[in-house]
VOGU-3710 file (C-alpha; in Angstrom, 3 decimals, decimal comma):
1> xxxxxxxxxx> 0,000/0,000/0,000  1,472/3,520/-0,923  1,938/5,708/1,866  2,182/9,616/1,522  4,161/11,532/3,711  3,457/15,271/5,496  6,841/17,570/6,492  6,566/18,699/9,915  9,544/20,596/9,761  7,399/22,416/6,487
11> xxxxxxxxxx> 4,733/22,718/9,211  7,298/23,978/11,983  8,473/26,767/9,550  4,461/27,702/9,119  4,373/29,106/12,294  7,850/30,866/12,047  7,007/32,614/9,192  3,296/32,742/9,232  2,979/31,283/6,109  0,003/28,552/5,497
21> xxxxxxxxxx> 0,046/25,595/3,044  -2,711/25,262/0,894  -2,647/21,968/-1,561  -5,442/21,842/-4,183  -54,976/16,555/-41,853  -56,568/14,924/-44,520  -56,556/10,916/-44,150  -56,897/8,585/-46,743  -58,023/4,508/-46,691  -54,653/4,048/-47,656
31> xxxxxxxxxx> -51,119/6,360/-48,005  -49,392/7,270/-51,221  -46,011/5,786/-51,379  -42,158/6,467/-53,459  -40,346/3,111/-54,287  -37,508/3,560/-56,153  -37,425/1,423/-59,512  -34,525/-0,657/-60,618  -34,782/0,288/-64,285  -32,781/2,809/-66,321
41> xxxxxxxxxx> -35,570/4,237/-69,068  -39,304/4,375/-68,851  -40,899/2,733/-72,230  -44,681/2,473/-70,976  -46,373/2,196/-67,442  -49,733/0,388/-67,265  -52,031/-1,182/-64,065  -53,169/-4,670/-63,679  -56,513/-4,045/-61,366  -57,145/-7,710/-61,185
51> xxxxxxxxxx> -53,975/-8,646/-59,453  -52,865/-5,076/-58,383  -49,931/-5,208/-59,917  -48,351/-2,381/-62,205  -45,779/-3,264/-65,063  -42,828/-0,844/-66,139  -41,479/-1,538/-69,383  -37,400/-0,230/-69,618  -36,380/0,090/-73,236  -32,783/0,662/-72,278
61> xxxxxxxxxx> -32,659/-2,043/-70,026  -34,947/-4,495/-72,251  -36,622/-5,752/-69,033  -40,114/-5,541/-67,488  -40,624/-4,445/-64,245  -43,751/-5,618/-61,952  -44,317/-4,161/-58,880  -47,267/-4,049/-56,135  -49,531/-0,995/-55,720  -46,748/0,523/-53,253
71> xxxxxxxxxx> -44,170/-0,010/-55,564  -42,223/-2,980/-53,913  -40,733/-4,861/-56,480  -42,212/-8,146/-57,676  -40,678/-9,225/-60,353  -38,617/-8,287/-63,327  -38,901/-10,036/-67,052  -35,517/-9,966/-69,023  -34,642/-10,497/-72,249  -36,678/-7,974/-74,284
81> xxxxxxxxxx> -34,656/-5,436/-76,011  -36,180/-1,836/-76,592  -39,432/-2,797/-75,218  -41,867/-0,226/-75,152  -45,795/-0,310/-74,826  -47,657/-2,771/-72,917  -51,199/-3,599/-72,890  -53,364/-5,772/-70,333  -55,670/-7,910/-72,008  -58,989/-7,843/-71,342
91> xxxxxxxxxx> -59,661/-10,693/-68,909  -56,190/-9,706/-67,422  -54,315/-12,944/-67,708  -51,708/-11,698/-69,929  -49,408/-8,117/-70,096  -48,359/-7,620/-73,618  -45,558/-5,568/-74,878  -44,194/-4,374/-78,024  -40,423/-5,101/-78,305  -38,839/-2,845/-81,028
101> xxxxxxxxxx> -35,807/-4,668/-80,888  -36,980/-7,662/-82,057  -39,887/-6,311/-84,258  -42,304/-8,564/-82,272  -44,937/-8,229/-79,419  -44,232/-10,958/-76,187  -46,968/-12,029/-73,580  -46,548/-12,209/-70,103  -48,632/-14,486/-68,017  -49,785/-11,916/-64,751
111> xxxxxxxxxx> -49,550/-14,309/-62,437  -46,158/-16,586/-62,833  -44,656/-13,686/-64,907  -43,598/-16,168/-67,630  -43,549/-15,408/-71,079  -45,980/-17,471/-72,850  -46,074/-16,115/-76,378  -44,062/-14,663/-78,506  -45,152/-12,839/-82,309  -43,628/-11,921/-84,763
121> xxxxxxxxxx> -44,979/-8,922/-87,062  -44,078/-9,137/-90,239  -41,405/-6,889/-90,582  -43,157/-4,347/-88,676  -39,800/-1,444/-88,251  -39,654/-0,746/-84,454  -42,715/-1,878/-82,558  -42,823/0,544/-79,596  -46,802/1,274/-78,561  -49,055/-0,435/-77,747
131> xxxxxxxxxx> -53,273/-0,648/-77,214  -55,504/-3,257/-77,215  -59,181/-2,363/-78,794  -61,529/-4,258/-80,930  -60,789/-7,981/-79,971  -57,115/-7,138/-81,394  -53,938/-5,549/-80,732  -53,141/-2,241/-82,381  -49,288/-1,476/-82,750  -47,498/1,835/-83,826
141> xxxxxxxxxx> -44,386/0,882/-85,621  -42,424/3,481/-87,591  -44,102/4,669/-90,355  -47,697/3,346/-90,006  -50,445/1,424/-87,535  -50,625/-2,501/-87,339  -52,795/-4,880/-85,896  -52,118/-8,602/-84,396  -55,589/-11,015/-84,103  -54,569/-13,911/-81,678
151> xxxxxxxxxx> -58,300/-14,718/-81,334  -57,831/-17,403/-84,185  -56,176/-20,933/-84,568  -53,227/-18,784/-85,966  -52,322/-15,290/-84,817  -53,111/-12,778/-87,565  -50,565/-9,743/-88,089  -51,845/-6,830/-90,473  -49,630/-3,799/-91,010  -50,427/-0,211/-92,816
161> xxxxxxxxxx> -53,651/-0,193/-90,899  -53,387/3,656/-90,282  -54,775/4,979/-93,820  -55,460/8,505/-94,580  -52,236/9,433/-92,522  -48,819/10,153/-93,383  -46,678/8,597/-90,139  -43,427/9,640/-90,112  -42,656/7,813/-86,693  -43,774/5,812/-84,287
171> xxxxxxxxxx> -47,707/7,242/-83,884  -48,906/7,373/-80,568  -52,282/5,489/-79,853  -55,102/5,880/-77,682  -57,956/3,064/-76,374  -60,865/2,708/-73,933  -62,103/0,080/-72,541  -65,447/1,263/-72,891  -65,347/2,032/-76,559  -63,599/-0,774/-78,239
181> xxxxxxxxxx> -64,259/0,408/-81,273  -62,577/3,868/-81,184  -58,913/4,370/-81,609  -57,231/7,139/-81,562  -53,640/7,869/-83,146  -51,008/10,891/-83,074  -47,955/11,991/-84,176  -44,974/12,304/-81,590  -41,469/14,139/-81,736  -42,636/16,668/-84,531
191> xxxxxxxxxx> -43,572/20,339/-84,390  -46,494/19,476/-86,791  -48,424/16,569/-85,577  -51,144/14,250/-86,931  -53,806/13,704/-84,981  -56,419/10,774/-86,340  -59,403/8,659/-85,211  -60,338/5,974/-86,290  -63,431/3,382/-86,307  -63,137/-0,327/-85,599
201> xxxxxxxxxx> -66,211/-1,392/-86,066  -65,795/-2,491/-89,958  -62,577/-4,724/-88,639  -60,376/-2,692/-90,487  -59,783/1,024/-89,547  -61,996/3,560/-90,999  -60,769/6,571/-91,014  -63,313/9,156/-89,308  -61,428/12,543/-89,001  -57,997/13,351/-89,054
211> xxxxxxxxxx> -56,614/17,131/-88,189  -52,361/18,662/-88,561  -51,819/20,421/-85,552  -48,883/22,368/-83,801  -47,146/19,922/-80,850  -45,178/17,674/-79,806  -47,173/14,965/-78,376  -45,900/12,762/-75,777  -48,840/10,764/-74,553  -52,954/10,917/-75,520
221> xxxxxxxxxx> -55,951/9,368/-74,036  -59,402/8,478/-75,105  -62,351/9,953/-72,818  -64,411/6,775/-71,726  -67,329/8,060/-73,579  -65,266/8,099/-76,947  -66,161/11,465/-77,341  -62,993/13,044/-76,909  -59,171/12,507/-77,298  -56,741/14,735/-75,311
231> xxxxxxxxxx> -53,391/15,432/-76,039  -50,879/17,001/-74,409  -49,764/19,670/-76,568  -52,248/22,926/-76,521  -52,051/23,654/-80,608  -49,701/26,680/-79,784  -52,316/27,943/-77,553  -50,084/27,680/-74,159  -49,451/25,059/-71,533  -52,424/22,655/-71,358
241> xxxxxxxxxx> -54,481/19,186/-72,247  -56,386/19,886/-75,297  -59,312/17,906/-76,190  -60,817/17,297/-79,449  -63,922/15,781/-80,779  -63,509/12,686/-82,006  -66,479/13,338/-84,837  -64,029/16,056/-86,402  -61,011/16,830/-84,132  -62,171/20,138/-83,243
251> xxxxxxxxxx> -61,131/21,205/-79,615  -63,771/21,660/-77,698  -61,838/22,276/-73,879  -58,669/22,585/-72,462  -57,225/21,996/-69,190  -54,796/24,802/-68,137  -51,509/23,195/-67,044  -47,669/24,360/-65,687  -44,846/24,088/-67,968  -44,375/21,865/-69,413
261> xxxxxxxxxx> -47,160/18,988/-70,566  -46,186/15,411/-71,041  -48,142/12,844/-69,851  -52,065/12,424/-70,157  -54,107/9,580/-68,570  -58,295/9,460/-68,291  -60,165/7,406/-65,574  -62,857/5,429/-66,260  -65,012/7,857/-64,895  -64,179/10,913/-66,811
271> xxxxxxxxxx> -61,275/12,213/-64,578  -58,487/13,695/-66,269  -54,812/13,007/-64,973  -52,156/15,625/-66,356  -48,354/15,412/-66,079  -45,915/18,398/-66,386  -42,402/18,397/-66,476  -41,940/21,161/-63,863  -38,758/21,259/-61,820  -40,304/24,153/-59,803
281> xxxxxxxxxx> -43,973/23,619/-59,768  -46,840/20,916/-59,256  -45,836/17,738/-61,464  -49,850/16,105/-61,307  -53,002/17,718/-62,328  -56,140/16,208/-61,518  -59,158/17,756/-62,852  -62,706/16,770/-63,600  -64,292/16,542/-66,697  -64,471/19,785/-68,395
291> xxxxxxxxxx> -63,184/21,792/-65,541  -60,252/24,188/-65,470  -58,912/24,168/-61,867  -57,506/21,231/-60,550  -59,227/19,533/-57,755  -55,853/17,798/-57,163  -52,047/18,791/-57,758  -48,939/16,628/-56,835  -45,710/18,742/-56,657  -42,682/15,654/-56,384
301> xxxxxxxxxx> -39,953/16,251/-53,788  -36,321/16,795/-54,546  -34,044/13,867/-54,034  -31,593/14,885/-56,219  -28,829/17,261/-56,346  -30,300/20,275/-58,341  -32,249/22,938/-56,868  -35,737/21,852/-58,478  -37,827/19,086/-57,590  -37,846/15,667/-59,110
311> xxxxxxxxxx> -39,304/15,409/-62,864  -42,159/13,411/-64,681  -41,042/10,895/-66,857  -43,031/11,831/-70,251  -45,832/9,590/-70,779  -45,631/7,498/-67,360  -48,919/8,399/-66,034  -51,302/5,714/-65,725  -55,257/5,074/-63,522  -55,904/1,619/-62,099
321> xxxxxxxxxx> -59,029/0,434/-63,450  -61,250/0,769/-60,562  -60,148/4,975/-60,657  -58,620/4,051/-56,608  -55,027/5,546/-57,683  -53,127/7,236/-59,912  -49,226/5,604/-60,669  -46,599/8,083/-62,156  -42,984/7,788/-62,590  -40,551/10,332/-61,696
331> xxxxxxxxxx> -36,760/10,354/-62,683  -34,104/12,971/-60,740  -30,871/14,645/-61,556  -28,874/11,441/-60,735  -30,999/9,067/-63,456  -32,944/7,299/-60,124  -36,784/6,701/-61,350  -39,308/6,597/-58,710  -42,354/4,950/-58,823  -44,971/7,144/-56,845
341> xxxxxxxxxx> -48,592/6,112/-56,340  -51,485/8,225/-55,294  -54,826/7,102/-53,589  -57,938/8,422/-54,438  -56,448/11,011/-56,661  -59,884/12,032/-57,746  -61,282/13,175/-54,881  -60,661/16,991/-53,799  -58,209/17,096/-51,165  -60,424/19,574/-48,075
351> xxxxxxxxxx> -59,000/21,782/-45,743  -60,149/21,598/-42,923  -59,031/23,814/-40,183  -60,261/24,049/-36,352  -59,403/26,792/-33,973  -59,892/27,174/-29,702  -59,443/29,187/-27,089  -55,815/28,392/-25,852  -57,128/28,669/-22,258  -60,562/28,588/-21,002
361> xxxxxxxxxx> -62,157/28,173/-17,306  -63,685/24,546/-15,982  -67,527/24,605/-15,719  -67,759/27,995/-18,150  -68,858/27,769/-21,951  -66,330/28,296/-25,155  -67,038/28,376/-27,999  -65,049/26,507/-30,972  -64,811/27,556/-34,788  -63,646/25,951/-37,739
371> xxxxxxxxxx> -63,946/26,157/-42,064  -64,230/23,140/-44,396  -63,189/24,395/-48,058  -62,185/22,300/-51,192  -60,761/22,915/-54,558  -64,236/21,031/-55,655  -66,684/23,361/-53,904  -68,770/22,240/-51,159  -72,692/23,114/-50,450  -73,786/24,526/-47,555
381> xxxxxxxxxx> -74,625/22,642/-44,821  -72,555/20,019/-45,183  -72,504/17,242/-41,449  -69,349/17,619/-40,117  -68,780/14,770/-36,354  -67,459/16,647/-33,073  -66,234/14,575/-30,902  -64,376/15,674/-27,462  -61,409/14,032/-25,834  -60,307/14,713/-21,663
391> xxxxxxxxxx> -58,716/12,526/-19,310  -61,925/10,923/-17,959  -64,009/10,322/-21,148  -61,902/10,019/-24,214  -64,143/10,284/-27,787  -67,311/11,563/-26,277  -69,705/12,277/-29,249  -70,888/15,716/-29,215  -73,984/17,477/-31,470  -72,642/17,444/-34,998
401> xxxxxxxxxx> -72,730/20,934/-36,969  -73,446/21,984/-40,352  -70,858/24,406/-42,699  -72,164/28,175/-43,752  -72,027/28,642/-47,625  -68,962/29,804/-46,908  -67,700/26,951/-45,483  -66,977/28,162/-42,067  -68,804/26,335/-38,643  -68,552/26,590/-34,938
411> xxxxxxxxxx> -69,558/25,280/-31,674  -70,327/25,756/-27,988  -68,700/23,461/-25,396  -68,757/23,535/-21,636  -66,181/21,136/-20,236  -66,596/19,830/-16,628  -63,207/18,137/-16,206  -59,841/20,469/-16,486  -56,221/19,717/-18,536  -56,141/19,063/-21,949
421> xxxxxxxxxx> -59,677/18,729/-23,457  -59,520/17,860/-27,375  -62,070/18,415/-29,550  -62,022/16,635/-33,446  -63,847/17,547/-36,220  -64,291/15,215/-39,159  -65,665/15,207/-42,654  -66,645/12,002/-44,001  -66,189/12,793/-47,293  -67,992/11,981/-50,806
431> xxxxxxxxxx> -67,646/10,713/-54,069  -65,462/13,762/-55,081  -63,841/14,760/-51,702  -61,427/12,954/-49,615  -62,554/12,711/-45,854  -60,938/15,016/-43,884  -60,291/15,899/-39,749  -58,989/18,761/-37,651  -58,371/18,831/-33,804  -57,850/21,865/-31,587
441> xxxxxxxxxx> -56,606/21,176/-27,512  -57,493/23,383/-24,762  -55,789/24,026/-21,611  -59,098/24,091/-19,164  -58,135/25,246/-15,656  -57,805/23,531/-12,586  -57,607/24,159/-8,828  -53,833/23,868/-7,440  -52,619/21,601/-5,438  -50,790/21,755/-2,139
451> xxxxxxxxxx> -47,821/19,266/-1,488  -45,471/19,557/1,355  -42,289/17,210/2,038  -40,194/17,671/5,352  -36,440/17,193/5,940  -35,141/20,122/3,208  -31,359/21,237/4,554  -31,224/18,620/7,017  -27,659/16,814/8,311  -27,509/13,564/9,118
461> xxxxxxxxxx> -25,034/10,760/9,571  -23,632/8,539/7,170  -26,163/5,411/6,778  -29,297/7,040/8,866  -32,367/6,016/7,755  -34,145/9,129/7,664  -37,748/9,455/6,994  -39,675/12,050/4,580  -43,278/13,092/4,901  -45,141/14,238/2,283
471> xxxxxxxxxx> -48,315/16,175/2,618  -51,277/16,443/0,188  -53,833/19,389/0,368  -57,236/18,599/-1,169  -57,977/17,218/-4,408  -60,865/15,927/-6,723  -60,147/12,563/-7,165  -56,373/11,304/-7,662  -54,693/10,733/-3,851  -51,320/9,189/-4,994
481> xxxxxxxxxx> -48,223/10,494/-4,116  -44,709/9,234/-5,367  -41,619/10,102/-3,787  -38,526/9,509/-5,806  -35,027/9,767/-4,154  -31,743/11,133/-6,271  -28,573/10,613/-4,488  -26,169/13,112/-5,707  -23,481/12,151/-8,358  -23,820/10,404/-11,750
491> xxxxxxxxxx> -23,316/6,643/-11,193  -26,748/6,354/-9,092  -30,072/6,976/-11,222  -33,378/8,531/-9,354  -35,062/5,498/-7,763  -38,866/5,782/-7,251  -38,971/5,287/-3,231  -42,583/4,642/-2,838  -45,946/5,412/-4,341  -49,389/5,492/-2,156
501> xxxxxxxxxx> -52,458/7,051/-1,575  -52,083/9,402/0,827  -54,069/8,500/4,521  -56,853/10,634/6,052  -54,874/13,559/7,218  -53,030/13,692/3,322  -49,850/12,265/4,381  -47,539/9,892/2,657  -44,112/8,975/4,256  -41,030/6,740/2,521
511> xxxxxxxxxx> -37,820/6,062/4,225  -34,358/6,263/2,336  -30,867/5,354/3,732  -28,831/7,931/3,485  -25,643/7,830/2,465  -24,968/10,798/0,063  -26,665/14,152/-0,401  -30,108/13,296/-1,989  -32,969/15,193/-3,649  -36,140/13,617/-2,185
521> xxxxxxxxxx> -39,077/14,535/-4,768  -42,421/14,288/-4,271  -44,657/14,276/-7,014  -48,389/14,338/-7,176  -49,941/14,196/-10,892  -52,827/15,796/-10,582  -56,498/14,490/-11,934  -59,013/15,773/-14,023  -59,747/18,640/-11,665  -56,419/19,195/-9,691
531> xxxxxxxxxx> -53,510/20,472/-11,010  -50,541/18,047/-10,644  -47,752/19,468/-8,000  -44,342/18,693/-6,572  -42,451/19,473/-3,326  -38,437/19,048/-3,377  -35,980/18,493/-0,353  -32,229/18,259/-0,101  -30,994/16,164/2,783  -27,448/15,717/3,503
541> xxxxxxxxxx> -25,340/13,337/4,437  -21,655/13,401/5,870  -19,094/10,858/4,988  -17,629/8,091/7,516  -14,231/9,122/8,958  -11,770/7,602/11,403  -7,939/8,013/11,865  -5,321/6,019/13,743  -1,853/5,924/14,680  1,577/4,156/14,459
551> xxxxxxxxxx> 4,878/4,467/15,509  4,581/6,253/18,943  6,116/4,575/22,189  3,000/5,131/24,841  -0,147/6,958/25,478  -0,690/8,926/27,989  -2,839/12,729/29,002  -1,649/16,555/28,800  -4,142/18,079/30,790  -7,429/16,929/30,067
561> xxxxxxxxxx> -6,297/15,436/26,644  -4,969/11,598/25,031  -1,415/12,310/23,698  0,128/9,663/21,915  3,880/9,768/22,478  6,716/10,053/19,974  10,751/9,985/20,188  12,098/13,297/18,110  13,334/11,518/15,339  10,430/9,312/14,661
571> xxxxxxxxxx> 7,662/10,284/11,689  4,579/9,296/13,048  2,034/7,207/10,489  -1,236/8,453/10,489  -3,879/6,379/8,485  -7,313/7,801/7,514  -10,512/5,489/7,068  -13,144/7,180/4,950  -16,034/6,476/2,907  -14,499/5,912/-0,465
581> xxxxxxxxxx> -16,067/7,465/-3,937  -14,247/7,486/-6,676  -11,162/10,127/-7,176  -12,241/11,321/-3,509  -9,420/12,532/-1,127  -8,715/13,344/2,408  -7,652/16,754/3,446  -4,994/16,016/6,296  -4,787/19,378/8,410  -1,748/19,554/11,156
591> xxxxxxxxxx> -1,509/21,921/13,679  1,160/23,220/16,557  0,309/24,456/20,017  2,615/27,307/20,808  2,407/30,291/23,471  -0,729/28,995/25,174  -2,627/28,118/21,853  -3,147/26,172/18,515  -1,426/27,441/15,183  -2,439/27,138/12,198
601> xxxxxxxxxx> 0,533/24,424/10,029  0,060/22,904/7,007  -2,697/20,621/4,765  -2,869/18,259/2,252  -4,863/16,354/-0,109  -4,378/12,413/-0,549  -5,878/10,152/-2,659  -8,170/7,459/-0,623  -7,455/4,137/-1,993  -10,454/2,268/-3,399
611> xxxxxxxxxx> -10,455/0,553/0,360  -11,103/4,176/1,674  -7,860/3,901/3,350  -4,951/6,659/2,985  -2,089/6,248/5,285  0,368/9,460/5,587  3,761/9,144/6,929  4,798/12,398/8,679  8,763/13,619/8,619  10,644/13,168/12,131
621> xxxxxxxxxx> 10,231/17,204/14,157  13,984/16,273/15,066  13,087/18,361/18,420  11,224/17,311/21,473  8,765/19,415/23,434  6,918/19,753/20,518  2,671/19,310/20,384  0,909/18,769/17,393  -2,693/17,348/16,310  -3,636/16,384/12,933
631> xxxxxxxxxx> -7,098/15,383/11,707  -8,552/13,914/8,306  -11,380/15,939/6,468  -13,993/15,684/3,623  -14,119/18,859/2,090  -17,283/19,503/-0,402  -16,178/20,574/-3,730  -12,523/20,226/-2,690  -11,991/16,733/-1,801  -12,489/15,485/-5,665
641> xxxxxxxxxx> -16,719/15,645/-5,175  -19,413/17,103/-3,717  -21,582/13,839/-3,421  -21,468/14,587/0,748  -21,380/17,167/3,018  -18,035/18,355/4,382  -17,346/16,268/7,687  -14,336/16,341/10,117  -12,494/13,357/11,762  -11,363/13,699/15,479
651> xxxxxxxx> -8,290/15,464/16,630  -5,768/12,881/17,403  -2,642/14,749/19,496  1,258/14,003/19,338  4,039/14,969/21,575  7,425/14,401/21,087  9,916/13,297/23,407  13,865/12,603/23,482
//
C-alpha cells in the first residue's frame, strides 16, 4: 500500500514565518407511397386491377418491371430489347408488350410472370406502342399502324392499318375500354403533328377525321365516352391538355396546365390526370371533366442534387381500373426513377381547419370555430362529427354541426373536467372529396394543489435512515403520491422510493438510507380537476471518517487530553478510514500548540485508496517538546466531489519526546 508523507519541519516553519500551506390533416383509406425502380428508361407504365400489380417496361434495359400498388418490387422479365408499350388484355391474364428490338410483341402471363407467347410482325420497323381495342392488338411501328388477331387458330398480323395518314414515326395510340371500337392515333417528336381517329367497327380502320396540328405529343388518351381525345400539346395555344372531338377533331376544352405537358391519362369515370415536367412547380393535375382548376395537384420532392424538384417521366402516367389511384414515374438529376402512387387522386383534397381558445375556465362555456373548403366546392350545410377528448371520457360524441355557404362552422362546449380537453372535427367525405379531420386542444383550468415534504437542509449521519413526509392538500379525485429519491453524483439513477395514496390527514411517508446528499421529490400528478404538484428536499449526508496511529512509544494525558507519544526523530504514520467514492481525497490538516494556543501548520490532499484507506507518513520534528494534532477531512467541492457534506475526523494529538 502507498503511503504519503506530510513535512513537519514544512509545518514547523508555518508558524515561524506565518505562512500557510494550501494543496489543491386529410386521411386517406390508404397512403401514397415512393419506391424507387430498378430500371434505367421508362418505355410504358400500365395497371393490372385484377392482381394489383403495375408493369414498367425499360427500353434501355430491355426488361419488365412488376411491382405491387406501393411499388415494392415483384418481379422483373428480361430479355426484351427496346421494349416499349404494354397492354393488359382484357380478362387480365396476360401483359403484352411491343419489343422494337426484335420487331415482335411478347406475352406475359400476370400471375407466374412467364412469357408465354411470342409474335412476330411481319417486318413491322420498331414496334414501340401499344393498345388493345376491338378484340385485337393495335401497334405503332415506324411509319404506319398494325394490328395482331390472336383470337384465331393462328395469330393474324396486319400492317399499314393507319390509312389517310402520313406517319413519319412511331404514332402514338389511344384506347378505352369502354369504346372498343374507337382508336385514336397521333404523331410524336414533330412540331407538326397528326392527330387521327379511327373506327373499328368495320374490322379494319376507318378513317373518321384526321386534323395537322402544332405539338409535340408525348402521350394521348381516349375519354371513356369516346367522345374526346386529349393530347398534351395545346395547338400553340399555351401550356395545357387539349381535347378534341372525335367526330371532327375540333377542340372543344382545355385543361390549363404548368410548364411543361407530357403525360395524359383518363379514368374510367371521366377524370383527367395531367403530367408536367416542372422542376419548380406541381408535377400532377387532376381535374374533372371539363373543368379548369384542378381539384388535385402533386408537386414531387427533390431527391436529387439540383435545386428543383424531381421530374415526370413523359408519358408514365397511368389510372388503375377501378379509378382508386393514380401511378406516375418520376426520374431525378442522378438518373434514379421513382415509382410514386397516389390514392384516391380524384377526390378533392379539403381543408379543414379548427381553432380554440388556448385557455378557457372549468364549468364555463367556449365556444369553438372551424372552415371546411375544397378545390371542388362544397354546399352549404354540409354534417361535419365533433367529438371531445379529456382525461376521464376520451371520444365523447358531441352534437354534430353543419358548414355556412362559406364553409366556415362553430360550436359551444362547456367542459366539466380540467387539462387538456380535445375536440375533433371530421368530414366524411364523398364521391369527389377525400374525408378530412382537424383537432384543436385546450388548456381548461384547474384548482392547485398543495404538497409539502419535510427534511429540506437537514444533516444527518452517514447510513441514517431518515424518513420524509409528504403532505397532500385537497384534491378531486387522484390521492397518490410518489416520492422519488436522487442521491447526488452520476453513477446512481433517481429510484422511485414509494408510491401510495395518501391516509386521512393527506400524508404519505417513505424512508431512504442515506448515504450521500439526496434530492427527495415528491410528485403528485394531478387528476381531471387538480392540477398536478411537486415538493423538493435536499438532505445531507456526511461521509464516515476515522484516523489512527503508528509508531509512537505510549499513550498517555496533557491536561485533560490523550497524547500519543513520539521519540524526536520518529515520523509518526497516520492512516485515515473514509467512505471511499471514486477520485475522492482526504484533506490532512496539522496543527502546533505554541504560546498557550493552537497554530495554524500545514494541509494536504491524498488520494483514498479504493479501500477508503490513505495512510500518511509524517517527517521526524527532530526536536522534542513539541505538540501537534492532525485530523482527516472531507471537504465539499474540494476533496475530488461534492456527493457529501463536508465532515471532520477527530483530533488525534502528538508529543514528542527525546
Amino acid at each position: 500500500m502507498r503511503t504519503r508523507t506530510l513535512s513537519t519541519a514544512t509545518a514547523l516553519a508555518v508558524i515561524f514565518s506565518s505562512a500557510a500551506l494550501v494543496a489543491g390533416t386529410a386521411a386517406p383509406a390508404a397512403a401514397d407511397s415512393a419506391e424507387a425502380l430498378p430500371v434505367s428508361s421508362v418505355g410504358d407504365v400500365v395497371v393490372d386491377g385484377e392482381h394489383q400489380r403495375v408493369y414498367v417496361s425499360d427500353p434501355t434495359g430491355g426488361k419488365i418491371v412488376v411491382t405491387d400498388y406501393t411499388g415494392e418490387h415483384e418481379a422483373t422479365v428480361d430479355g426484351l430489347p427496346g421494349v416499349g408499350g404494354l397492354a393488359v388484355a382484357p380478362d387480365s391474364g396476360q401483359v403484352h408488350a411491343a419489343v422494337a428490338g426484335t420487331g415482335r410483341i411478347v406475352s406475359v402471363d400476370t400471375t407466374t410472370y412467364a412469357r408465354t407467347a411470342s409474335y412476330d410482325l411481319g417486318g413491322a420497323d420498331g414496334p414501340a406502342t401499344l393498345e388493345a381495342a376491338g378484340g385485337k392488338l393495335w401497334f405503332g411501328y415506324k411509319g404506319g399502324i398494325g394490328s395482331l388477331d390472336v383470337s384465331g387458330s393462328e395469330p393474324v398480323v396486319k400492317l399499314a392499318q393507319g390509312t389517310g395518314v402520313t406517319w413519319d414515326g412511331v404514332p402514338l395510340l389511344g384506347t378505352d375500354p369502354a369504346v372498343p371500337d374507337v382508336l385514336a392515333a397521333g404523331e410524336q417528336g414533330n412540331s407538326w403533328a397528326d392527330v387521327a381517329v379511327y373506327d373499328l367497327g368495320g374490322g379494319a380502320p376507318a378513317l373518321r377525321a384526321t386534323k395537322n396540328v402544332t405539338g409535340d405529343f408525348k402521350q394521348l388518351d381516349l375519354t371513356p365516352d369516346g367522345e374526346q381525345v386529349l393530347t398534351t400539346w395545346d395547338d400553340g395555344h399555351g401550356y395545357a391538355f387539349p381535347a378534341y372531338s372525335t367526330k371532327d377533331l375540333g377542340k372543344v376544352a382545355r385543361y390549363p396546365t404548368d410548364p411543361y405537358p407530357n403525360a395524359v391519362a383518363i379514368a374510367p369515370d371521366g377524370t383527367v390526370a395531367g403530367g408536367s415536367m416542372s422542376a419548380y412547380a406541381p408535377d400532377v393535375h387532376v381535374y374533372r371533366p371539363g373543368a379548369t382548376t384542378p381539384v388535385r395537384e402533386y408537386d414531387f420532392p427533390n431527391t436529387g442534387d439540383t435545386s428543383g424538384g424531381d421530374e415526370l417521366v413523359p408519358a408514365a402516367l397511368a389510372w388503375a381500373p377501378d379509378g382508386s389511384r393514380l401511378v406516375a414515374v418520376s426520374v431525378n438529376s442522378r438518373g434514379t426513377y421513382t415509382f410514386r402512387a397516389f390514392v384516391e387522386p380524384g377526390r378533392s383534397l379539403p381543408e379543414l381547419t379548427l381553432s380554440a381558445p388556448a385557455k378557457a375556465q372549468r364549468g364555463k362555456p367556449l365556444t369553438v370555430t372551424g372552415k371546411l373548403s375544397a378545390a371542388a366546392p362544397l354546399p352549404a350545410g354540409t354534417a361535419l362529427t365533433v367529438t371531445r377528448d379529456d382525461s376521464v371520457r376520451p371520444d365523447v360524441a358531441l352534437p354534430p354541426v353543419r358548414t355556412a355557404a362559406d364553409g366556415t362552422f362553430s360550436f359551444e362546449d362547456t367542459p366539466d373536467e380540467g387539462g387538456e380537453v380535445t375536440y375533433e372535427v371530421a368530414y366524411a367525405g364523398d364521391g369527389t372529396h377525400a374525408a378530412a379531420r382537424a383537432s384543436a386542444s385546450v388548456d381548461v383550468s384547474r384548482d392547485a394543489a398543495t404538497l409539502t415534504l419535510d427534511g429540506d437542509g437537514k444533516v444527518h449521519d452517514h447510513g441514517t435512515d431518515v424518513t420524509f413526509t409528504a403532505r397532500l392538500g385537497t384534491t378531486h379525485k387522484n390521492r397518490t403520491v410518489e416520492i422519488w429519491a436522487d442521491p447526488y453524483g452520476t453513477d446512481q439513477p433517481k429510484a422511485l422510493v414509494k408510491k401510495a395514496e395518501a391516509d386521512a390527514d393527506g400524508n404519505v411517508s417513505a424512508t431512504v438510507d442515506l448515504k450521500r446528499d439526496t434530492v427527495v421529490t415528491a410528485r403528485y400528478a394531478g387528476d381531471s380537476r387538480t392540477k398536478a404538484a411537486t415538493a423538493k428536499s435536499t438532505a445531507y449526508a456526511r461521509v464516515k471518517v476515522s484516523t489512527t496511529l503508528a509508531r509512537h512509544y505510549r499513550t498517555g494525558t496533557i491536561g485533560s487530553r490523550k497524547y500519543y507519544y513520539f521519540h524526536k526523530n520518529t515520523g509518526p504514520r497516520h492512516t485515515t478510514k473514509m467512505t471511499y467514492y471514486k477520485g475522492r481525497k482526504q484533506r490532512l490538516e496539522l496543527q502546533v500548540h505554541a504560546d498557550g494556543r493552537w497554530h495554524e501548520g500545514a494541509s494536504a490532499y491524498f488520494k483514498l485508496n479504493p479501500d477508503g484507506t490513505s495512510p500518511v507518513t509524517l517527517d521526524a520534528p527532530g526536536q522534542a517538546g513539541i505538540r501537534l494534532r492532525l485530523r482527516s477531512s472531507y471537504v465539499n467541492g474540494t476533496s475530488g466531489d461534492n456527493v457529501n457534506t463536508t465532515t471532520h475526523g477527530a483530533w488525534k494529538y502528538l508529543y514528542f519526546t527525546r
